[in-house]
C-alpha positions as CSV (number, residue, x, y, z in Angstrom):
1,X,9.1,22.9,17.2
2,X,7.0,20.1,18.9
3,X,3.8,19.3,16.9
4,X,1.4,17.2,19.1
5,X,-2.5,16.8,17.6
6,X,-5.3,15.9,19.6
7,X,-4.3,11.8,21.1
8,X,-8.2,11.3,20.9
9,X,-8.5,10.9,17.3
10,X,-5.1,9.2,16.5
11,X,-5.7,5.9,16.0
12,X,-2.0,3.9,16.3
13,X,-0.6,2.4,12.8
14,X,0.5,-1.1,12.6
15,X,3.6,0.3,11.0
16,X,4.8,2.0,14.4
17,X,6.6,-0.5,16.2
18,X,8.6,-1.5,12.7
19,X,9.6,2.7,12.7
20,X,10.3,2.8,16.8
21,X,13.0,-0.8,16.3
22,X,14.9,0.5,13.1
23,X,15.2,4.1,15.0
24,X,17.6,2.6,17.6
25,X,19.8,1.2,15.1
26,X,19.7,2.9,12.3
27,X,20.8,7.2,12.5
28,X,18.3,7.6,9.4
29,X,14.7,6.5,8.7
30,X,13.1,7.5,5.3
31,X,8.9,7.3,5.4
32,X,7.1,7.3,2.1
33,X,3.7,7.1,1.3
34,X,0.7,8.2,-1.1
35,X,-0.6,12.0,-0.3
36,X,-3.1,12.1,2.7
37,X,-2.1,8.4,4.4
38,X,-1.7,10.2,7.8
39,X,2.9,10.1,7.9
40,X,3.0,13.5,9.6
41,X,-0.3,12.6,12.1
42,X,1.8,9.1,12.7
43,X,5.1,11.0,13.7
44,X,3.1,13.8,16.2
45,X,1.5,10.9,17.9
46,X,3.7,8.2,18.1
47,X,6.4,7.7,20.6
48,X,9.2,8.9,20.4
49,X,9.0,10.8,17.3
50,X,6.2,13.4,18.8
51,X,9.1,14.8,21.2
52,X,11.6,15.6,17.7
53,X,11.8,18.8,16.4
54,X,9.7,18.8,13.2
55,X,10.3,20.7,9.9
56,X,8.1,20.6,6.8
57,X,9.7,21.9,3.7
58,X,6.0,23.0,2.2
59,X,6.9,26.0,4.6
60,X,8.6,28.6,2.3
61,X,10.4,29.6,4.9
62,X,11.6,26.1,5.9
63,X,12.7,25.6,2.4
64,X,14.6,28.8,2.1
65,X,16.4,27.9,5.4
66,X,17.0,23.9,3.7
67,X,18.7,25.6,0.6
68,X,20.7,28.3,2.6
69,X,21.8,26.8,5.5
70,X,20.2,23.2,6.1
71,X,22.2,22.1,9.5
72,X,20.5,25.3,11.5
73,X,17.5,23.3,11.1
74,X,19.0,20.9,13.7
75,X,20.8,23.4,15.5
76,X,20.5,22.5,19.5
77,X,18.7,19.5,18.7
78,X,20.0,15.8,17.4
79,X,16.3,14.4,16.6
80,X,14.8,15.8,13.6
81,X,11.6,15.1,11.5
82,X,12.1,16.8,8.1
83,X,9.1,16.4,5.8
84,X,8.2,16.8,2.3
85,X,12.3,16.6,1.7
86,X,11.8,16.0,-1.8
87,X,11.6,19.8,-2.2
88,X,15.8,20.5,-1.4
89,X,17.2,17.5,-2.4
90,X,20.8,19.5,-1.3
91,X,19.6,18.9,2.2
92,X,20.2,15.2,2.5
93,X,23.9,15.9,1.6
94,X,23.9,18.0,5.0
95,X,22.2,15.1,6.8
96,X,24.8,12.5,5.9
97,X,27.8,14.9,6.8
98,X,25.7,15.5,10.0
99,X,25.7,11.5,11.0
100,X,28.8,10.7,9.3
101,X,30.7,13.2,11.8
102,X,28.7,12.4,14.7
103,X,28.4,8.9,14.9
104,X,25.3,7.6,17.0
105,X,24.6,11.0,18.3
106,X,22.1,12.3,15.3
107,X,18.4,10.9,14.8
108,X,16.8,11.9,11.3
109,X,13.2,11.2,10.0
110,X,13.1,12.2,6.1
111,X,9.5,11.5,4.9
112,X,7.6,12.6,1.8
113,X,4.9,11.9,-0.7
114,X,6.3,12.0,-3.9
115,X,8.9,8.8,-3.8
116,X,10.5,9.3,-7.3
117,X,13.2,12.3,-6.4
118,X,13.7,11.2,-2.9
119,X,14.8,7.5,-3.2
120,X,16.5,8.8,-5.8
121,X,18.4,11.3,-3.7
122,X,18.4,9.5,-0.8
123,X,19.9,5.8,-2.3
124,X,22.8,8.4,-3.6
125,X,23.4,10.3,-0.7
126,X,22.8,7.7,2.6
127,X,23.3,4.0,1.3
128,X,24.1,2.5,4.0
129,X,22.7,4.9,6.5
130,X,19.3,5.2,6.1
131,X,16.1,2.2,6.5
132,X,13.2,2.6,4.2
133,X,9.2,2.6,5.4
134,X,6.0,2.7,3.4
135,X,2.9,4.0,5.4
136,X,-0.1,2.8,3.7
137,X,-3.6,3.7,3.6
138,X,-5.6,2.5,6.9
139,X,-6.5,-0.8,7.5
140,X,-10.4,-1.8,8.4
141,X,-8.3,-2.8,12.0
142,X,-6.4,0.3,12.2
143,X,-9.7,2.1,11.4
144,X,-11.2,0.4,14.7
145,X,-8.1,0.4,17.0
146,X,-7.8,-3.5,16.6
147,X,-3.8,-4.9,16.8
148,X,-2.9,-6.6,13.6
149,X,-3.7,-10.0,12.2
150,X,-1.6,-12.9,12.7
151,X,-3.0,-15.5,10.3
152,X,-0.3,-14.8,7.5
153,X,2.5,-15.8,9.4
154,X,0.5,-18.4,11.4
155,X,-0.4,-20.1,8.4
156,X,3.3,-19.8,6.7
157,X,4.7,-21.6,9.5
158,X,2.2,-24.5,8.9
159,X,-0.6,-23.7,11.9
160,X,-3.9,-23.9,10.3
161,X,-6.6,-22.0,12.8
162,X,-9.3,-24.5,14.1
163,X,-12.9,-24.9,12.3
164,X,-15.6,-22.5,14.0
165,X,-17.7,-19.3,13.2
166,X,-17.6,-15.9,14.0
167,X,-20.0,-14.7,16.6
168,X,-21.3,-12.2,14.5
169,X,-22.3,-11.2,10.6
170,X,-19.6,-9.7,8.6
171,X,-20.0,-5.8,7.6
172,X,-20.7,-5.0,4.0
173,X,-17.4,-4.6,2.3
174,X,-19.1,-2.2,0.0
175,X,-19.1,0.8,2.2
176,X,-15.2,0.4,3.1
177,X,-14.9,-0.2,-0.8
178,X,-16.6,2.7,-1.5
179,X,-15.3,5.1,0.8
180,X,-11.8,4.4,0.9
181,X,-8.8,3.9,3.8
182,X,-7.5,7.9,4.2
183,X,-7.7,8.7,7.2
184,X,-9.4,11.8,6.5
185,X,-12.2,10.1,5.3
186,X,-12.9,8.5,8.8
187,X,-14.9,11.6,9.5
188,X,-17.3,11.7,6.8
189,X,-20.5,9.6,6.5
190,X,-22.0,9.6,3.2
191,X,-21.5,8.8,-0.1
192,X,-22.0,12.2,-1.8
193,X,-19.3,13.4,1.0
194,X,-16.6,10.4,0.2
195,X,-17.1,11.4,-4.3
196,X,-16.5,14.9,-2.9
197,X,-13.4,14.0,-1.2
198,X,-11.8,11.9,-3.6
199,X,-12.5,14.4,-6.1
200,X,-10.3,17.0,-4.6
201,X,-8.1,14.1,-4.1
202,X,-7.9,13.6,-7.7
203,X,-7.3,17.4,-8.6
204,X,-5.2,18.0,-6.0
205,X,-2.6,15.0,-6.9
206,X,-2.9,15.9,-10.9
207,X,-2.4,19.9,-10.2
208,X,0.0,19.7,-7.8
209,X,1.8,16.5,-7.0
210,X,2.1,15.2,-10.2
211,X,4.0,18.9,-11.3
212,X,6.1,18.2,-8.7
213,X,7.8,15.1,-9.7
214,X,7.5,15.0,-13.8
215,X,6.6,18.2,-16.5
216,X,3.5,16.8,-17.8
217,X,0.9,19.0,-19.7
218,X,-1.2,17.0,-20.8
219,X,-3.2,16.9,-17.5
220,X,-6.4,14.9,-19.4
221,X,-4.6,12.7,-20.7
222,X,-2.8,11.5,-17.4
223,X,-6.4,11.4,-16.2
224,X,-7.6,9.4,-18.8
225,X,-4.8,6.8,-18.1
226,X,-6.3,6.7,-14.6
227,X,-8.9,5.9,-15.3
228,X,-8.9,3.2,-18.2
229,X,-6.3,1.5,-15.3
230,X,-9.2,1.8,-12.6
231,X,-11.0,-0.2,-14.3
232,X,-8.3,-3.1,-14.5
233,X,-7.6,-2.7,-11.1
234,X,-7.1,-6.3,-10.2
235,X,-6.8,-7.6,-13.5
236,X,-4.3,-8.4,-16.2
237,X,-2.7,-4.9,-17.5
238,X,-2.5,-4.6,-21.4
239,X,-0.4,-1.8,-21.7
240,X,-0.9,-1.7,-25.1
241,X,-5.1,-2.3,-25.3
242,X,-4.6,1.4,-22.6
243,X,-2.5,3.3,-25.3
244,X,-5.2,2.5,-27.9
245,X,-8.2,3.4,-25.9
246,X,-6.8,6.4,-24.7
247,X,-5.0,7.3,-27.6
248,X,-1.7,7.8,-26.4
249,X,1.6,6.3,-27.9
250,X,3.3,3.5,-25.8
251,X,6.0,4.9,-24.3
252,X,3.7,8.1,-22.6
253,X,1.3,5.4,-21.1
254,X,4.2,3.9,-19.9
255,X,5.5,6.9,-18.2
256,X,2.4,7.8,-16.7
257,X,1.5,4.3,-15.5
258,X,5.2,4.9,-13.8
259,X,4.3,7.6,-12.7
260,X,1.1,6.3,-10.9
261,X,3.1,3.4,-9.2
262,X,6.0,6.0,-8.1
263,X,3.4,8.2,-5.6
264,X,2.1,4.8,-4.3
265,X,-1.1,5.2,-5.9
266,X,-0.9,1.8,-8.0
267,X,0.6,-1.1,-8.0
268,X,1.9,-3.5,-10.9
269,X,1.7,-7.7,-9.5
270,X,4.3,-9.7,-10.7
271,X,3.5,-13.5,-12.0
272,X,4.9,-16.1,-9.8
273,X,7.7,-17.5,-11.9
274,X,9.6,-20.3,-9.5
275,X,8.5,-23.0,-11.9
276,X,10.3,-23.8,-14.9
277,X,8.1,-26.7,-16.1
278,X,4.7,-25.0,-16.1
279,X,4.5,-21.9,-19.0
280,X,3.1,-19.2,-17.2
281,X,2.0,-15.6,-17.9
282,X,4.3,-13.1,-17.3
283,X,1.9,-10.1,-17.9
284,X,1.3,-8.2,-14.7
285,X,-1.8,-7.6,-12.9
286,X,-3.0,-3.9,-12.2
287,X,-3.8,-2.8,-8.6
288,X,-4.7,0.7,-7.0
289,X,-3.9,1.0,-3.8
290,X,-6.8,2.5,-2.0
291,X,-10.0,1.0,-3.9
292,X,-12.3,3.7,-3.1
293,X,-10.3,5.8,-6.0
294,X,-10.2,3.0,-8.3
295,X,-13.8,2.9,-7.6
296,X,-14.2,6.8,-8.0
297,X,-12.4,6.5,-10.8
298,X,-14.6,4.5,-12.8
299,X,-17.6,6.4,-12.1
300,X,-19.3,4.3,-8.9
301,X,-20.8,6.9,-6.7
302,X,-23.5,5.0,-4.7
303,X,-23.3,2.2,-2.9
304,X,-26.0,0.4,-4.9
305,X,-24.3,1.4,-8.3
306,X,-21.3,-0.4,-6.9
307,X,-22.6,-3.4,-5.8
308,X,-24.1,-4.2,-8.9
309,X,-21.2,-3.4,-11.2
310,X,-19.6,-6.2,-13.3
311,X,-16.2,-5.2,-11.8
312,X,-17.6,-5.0,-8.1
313,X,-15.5,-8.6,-7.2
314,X,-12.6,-7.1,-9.2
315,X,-12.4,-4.6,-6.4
316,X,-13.1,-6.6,-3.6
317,X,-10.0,-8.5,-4.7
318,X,-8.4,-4.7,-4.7
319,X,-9.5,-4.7,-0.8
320,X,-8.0,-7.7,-0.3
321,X,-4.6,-7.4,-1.7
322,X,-4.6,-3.5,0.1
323,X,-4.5,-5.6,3.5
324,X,-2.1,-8.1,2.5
325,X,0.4,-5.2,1.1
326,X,-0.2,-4.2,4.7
327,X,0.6,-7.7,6.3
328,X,3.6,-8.3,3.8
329,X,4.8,-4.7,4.9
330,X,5.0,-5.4,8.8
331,X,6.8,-8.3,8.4
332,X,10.9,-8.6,8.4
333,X,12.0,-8.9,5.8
334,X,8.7,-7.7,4.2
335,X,7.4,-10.3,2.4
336,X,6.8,-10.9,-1.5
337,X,3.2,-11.0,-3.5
338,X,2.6,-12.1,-6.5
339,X,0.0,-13.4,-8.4
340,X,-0.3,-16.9,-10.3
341,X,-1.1,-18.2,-13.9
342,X,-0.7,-20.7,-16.4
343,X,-1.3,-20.4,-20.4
344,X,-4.1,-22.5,-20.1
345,X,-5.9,-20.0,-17.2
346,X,-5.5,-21.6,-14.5
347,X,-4.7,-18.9,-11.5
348,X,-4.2,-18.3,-7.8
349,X,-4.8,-14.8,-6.8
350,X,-2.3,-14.4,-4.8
351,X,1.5,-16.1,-4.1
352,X,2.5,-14.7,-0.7
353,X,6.9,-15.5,-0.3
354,X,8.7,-15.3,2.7
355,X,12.0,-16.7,2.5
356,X,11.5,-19.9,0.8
357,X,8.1,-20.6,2.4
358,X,5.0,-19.8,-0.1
359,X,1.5,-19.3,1.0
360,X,-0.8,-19.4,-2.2
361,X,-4.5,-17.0,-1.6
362,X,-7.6,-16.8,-4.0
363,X,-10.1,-14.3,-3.0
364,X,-13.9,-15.2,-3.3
365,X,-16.5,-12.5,-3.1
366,X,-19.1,-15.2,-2.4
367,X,-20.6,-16.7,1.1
368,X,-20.7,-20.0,0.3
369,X,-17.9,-22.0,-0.9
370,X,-17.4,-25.9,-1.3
371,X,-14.9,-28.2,-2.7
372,X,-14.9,-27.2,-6.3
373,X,-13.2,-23.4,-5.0
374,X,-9.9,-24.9,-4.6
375,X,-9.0,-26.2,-8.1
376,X,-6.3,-23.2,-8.4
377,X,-5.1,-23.8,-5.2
378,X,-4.7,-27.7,-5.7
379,X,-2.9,-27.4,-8.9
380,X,-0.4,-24.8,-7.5
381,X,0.4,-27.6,-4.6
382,X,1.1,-29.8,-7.7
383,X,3.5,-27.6,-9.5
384,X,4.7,-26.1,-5.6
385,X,3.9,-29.3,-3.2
386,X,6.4,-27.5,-0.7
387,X,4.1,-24.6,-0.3
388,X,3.2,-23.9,3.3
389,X,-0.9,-24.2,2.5
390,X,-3.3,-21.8,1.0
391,X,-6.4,-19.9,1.6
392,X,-9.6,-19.0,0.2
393,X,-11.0,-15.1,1.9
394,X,-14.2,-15.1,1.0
395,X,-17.9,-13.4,2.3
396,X,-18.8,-16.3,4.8
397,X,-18.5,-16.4,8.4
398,X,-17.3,-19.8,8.9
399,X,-13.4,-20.9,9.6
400,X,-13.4,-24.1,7.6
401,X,-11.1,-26.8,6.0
402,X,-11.7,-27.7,2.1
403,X,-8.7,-30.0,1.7
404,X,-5.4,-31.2,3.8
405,X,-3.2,-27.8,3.1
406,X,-6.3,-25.7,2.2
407,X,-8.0,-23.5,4.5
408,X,-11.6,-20.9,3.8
409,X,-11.3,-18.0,5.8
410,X,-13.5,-14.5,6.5
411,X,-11.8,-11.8,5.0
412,X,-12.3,-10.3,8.3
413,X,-9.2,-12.4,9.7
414,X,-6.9,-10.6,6.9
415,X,-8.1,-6.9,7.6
416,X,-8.4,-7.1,11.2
């Protein structure tokens, strides 16, 4: 079956070219993602995948065929797209007999939503066969058709862009905090129409995803863990101070907040640990990966209501670290992020590794920066003077130099 949709509203993932290299050397590709991040719309458009016979196993049919007889899914073919493959785990066994006695002549795409059963499955059945992709949410330059930015690895290999100013404002971040990176959302163009969406979101991932991968009754209560971790998004995660305030032991607000980081809807930061000397903390920090629903999740609605909530540069920095995931994604090897900070509270937002080159990042929701913004950034040089150079992303307009290794940026150069 050859599923093509419309080319005019497909706008190309940064993530393509990475899928189209590993393709030719690699028999099996595995493409995960969150629900609704566009991995079936990316492999109708995109070259050559929209030519492959595609199969989704959320056809009942499809499924019964997976369980019965999986290789007549291929039959007369050797490029095959098999989606939500989670559902017949039994299938993948048939895939690896398929390429294992055919060398070079079979192509397989296995993508999905829910990652916990089908790494699972997958690590077991095709180690060594098989090359692992996350598709994120949208970028703000995947939204516009814009190629990816540069500045990460530019800056890693110790070239620092020139002082100037960009020709024009930058956007409100608020409205692309507010309604979120789906690509479904692209189409809607108010605020009432974004809550709406992310509030079948919500119900649709707690009814029927979640069931999916783990027995869980308690359906409030998952929400409820939600939503206290929305409102840490981008801050140090108490585990603990959650369990209490949702009255739930330890070990089920441990599960859940698994459970949340397993369908790639949150993320836990490590703490950059490379020194030795310098006690650090080793808490993580707590970050959703869209920020619209870490937003919706705490209750922000309207644009106004955001802006003037106390966590509004708490999800800024949520933005932010959604477009470096991105960045640290496309390259290879993907990159490392962490975050950075000492007993005594001193912090770097970010620690970006590559290799053994660092790149150290704070994130400033303000316009107007001066000398006195780099203090985190100097002392990481102290306790990491081999770090490439840092940056400050922040509200201004201006490209400009603060110290010898420290560069202030637009936040426009990191989401394209």
């Amino acid at each position: 079956m050859n599923n093509n949709t419309s080319q005019n509203t497909y706008r190309e993932r940064w993530l393509t070219p990475l899928l189209q290299d590993a393709i030719k050397d690699h028999p099996v590709i595995v493409l995960t993602g969150a629900r609704q991040v566009g991995k079936s719309t990316l492999l109708f458009n995109a070259e050559p995948f929209r030519n492959w016979r595609f199969h989704s196993l959320d056809d009942f049919d499809v499924l019964e065929q997976a369980r019965s007889n999986p290789e007549s899914l291929w039959a007369g073919t050797n490029q095959v797209i098999l989606d939500e493959v989670q559902k017949a785990p039994e299938l993948l066994l048939a895939v690896k007999k398929t390429v294992d006695r055919n060398p070079g002549k079979y192509q397989f795409v296995l993508s999905g939503s829910a990652n916990l059963l089908l790494m699972k499955q997958v690590s077991e059945s095709l180690a060594g066969r098989a090359i692992y992709f996350v598709l994120d949410p949208m970028s703000v330059g995947e939204m516009n058709n814009l190629s990816y930015p540069d500045i990460l690895v530019r800056v890693l290999n110790g070239e620092f862009p020139e002082e100037s100013s960009l020709t024009t404002d930058l956007p409100d971040p608020a409205e692309f905090i507010l309604r979120g990176f789906m690509p479904p959302l692209l189409s809607l163009n108010s605020s009432q129409a974004w809550t709406r969406w992310w509030e079948g979101y919500v119900a649709t991932y707690l009814e029927r995803d979640l069931r999916q991968v783990a027995q869980i009754d308690a359906l409030l209560d998952f929400r409820r863990v939600m939503e206290l971790a929305a409102l840490r998004s981008a801050q140090l995660i108490n585990q603990s101070e959650i369990s209490r305030d949702a009255g739930l032991s330890q070990p089920t607000t441990h599960r859940y907040l698994n459970l949340l980081e397993t369908t790639h809807l949150f993320d836990r930061l490590p703490a950059y640990t490379a020194s030795h000397t310098t006690r650090l903390l080793k808490s993580p920090k707590a970050f959703f990966n869209d920020p619209a629903l870490a937003v919706f999740l705490s209750g922000y609605f309207e644009l106004d209501d955001l802006r003037k909530a106390r966590e509004y540069g708490s999800y800024f920095e949520t933005f932010i670290y959604h477009h470096l995931r991105i960045l640290t994604r496309l390259m290879t090897p993907s990159a490392r992020l962490y975050f950075w900070r000492t007993l005594e509270g001193n912090e770097v937002d970010f620690v970006l590794e590559y290799g053994r080159r660092l790149l150290a990042i704070e994130v400033k929701l303000t316009d107007n920066l001066g000398y006195r913004d780099t203090a985190g950034l100097r002392l990481f040089f102290e306790k990491h003077p081999k770090a490439s150079g840092g940056l400050i992303v922040y509200g201004g307009t201006e490209i400009k130099r603060l110290d010898q290794k420290i560069i202030a940026i637009p936040w426009s150069l990191i989401t394209g």
